[in-house]
N, C-alpha and C positions, 0 to 999 in steps of 0.2 A: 253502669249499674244503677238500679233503682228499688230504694228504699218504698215497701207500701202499710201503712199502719191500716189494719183490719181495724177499727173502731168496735168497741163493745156493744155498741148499740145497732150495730149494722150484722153481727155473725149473732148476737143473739137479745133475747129480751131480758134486760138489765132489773125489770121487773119481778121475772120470773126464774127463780132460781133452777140452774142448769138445762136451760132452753138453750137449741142451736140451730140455728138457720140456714141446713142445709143447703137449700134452693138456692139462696141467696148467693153460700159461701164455692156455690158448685157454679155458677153464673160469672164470679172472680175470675177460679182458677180458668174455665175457657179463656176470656177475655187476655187473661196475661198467655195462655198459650198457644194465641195469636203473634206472640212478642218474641218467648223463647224459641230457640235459645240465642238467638239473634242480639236480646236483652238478657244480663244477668240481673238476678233478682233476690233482694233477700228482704221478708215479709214478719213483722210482728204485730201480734192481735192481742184484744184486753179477752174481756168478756166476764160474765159475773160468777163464774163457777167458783172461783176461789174468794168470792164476798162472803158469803154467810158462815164461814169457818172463820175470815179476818176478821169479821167484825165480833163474832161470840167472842173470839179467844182474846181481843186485843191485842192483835198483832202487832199495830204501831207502836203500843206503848215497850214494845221491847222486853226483854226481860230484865224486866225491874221486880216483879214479884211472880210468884204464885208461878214459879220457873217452869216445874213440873210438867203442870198443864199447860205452860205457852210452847213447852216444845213437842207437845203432842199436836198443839193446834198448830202451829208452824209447820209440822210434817202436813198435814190434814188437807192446809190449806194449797201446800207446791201438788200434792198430788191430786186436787182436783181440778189445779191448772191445766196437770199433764192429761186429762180426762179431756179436758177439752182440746189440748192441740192435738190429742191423738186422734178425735173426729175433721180436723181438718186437715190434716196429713194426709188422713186415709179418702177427703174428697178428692188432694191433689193428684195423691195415686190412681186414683178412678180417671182423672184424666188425662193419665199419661205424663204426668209430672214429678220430677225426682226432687218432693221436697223434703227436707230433715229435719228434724226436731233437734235444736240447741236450746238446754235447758239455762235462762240467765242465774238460776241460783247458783250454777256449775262456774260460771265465768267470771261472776260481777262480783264487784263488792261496794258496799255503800256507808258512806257515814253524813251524818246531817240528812239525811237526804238525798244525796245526790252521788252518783258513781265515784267512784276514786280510781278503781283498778277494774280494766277490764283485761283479759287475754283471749284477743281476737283472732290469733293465727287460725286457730278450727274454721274459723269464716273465712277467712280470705283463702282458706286448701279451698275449700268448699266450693267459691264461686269459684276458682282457678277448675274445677272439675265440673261444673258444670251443676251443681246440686243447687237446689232452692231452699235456703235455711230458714228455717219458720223457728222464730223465740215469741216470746207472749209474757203479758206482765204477771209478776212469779216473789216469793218470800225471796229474800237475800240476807245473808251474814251483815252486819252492821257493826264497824269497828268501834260506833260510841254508845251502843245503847245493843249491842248484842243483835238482832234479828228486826227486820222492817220491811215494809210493803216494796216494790222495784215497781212503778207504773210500766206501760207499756212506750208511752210518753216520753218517757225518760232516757230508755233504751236509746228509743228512734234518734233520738236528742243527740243520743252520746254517738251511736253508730254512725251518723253524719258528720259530728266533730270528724272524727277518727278514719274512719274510710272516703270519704269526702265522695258521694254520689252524685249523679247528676241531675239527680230528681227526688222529694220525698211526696209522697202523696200520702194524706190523710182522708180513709176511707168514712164517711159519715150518714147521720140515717136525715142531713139535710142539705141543702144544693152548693152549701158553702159558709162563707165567712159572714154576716150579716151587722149593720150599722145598728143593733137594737135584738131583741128580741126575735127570733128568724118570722113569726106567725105577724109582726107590727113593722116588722123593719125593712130595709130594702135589701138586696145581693149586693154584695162588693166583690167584682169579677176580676179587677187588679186593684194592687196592693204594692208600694215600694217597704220594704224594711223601715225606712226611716217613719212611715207612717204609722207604723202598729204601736207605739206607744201614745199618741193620741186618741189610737182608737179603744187602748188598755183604759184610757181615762172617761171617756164617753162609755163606754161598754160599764163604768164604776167597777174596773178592776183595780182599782188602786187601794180601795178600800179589803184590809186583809181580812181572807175568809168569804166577802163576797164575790159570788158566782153566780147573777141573774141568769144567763144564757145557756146555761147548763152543759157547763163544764168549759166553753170556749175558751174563756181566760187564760188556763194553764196552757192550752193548746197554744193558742198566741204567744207567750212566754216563749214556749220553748219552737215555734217556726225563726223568732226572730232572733233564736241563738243559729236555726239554721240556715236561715238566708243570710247568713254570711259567708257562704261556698256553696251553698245547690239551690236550687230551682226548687219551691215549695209550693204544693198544691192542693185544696180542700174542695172534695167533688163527691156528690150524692153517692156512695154506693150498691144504692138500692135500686139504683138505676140502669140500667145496661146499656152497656157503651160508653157513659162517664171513665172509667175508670182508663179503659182502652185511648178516649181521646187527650185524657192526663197524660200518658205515658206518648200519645204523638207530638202534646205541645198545643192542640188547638180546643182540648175542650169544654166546656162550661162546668163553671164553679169558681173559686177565687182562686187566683194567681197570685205569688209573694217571687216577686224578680231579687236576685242577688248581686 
């Protein structure tokens, strides 16, 4: 089985509130349906549909005040998530793909941060039948502070703990992993685990809150909780046939070996 993170910046423009890149996102699902069902798959996406409800409402801050209106903004914000998995859904169906919408607000639960409790059995029926669970990063209950963001990041993080895959691939709208800046810096095509904390310090992720590279950092963070049981892989998804050669094992972009 292979874990594939839709990257927000690749199904749609992060810029542009509720932009979706169909083409793009229709150019995936081929590619993986070269694979199934040969491959079981289960696939989670960001995207910006549900930012400009979390950010009006201040979602992170929880309900600490002004309750009222964060749980109107906390509905606002999972159902324009579901807006957006339901346009991807409905591309995998178009190409002959049984995928399912698992919503993580449904499953998960979060405190600090970070998942505590998931109930994954609905996944593992799922891949046992052959279905393509698509979750995406979504509101979650939060046992210290009531209601908080779930990344998509997160998810993938914890899904690999937990079902232990043979593969995570992180779909991005650049060719890979990069020693600097992707536009200044060179490709880093492999990667051992034990190296990504050097390059957390080179990249100035050590410094909290900064994130020159936009957005790598966290990414890194949580590959190197998963390269300790799968195969972790960060390859263009704008690209056609990157994704395809991730999932054979030979294709261009950075490789993290476990």
């Amino acid at each position: 089985m292979i874990i594939i993170k839709l990257g927000g910046s690749v199904i749609s423009d992060k810029k542009a509130p509720y932009s979706f890149n169909k083409d793009i996102v229709k150019g995936i699902a081929k590619e993986i349906a070269g694979f199934y069902p040969g491959e079981g798959f289960i696939l989670v996406h960001g995207g910006s549909f549900g930012h400009p409800n979390a950010k009006e409402y201040r979602i992170r801050e929880g309900l600490t005040k002004d309750v009222e209106r964060k749980r109107i903004g906390f509905s606002k914000t999972h159902q324009a998530m579901l807006k957006l998995n339901d346009l991807i859904i409905n591309v995998f169906l178009e190409e002959g793909l049984p995928a399912y919408s698992v919503s993580p607000s449904s499953i998960f639960l979060i405190e600090k941060g970070d998942i505590v409790y998931g109930e994954l059995e609905i996944l593992r029926k799922l891949l046992e039948k052959d279905f393509i669970p698509i979750l995406f990063g979504d509101t979650a209950i939060a046992l210290d502070k009531g209601i908080d963001i779930l990344s998509g990041d997160q998810i993938v993080s914890y899904l690999a703990k937990m079902l232990k895959p043979s593969k995570v691939i992180f779909l991005m709208d650049v060719d890979g992993i990069y020693d600097g800046k992707p536009a200044e810096a060179s490709l880093i095509q492999n990667l051992s685990r034990a190296e990504i904390d050097s390059l957390l310090e080179r990249l100035h992720c050590v410094s909290k809150g900064t994130d020159v590279t936009g957005g790598i950092c966290n990414k890194l963070e949580e590959a190197k909780k998963i390269a300790e049981h799968s195969e972790v892989w960060f390859v263009n998804g704008n690209v056609q046939g990157r994704l395809s050669g991730a999932i054979r094992g030979d294709g261009f972009g950075t490789r993290i070996k476990f």
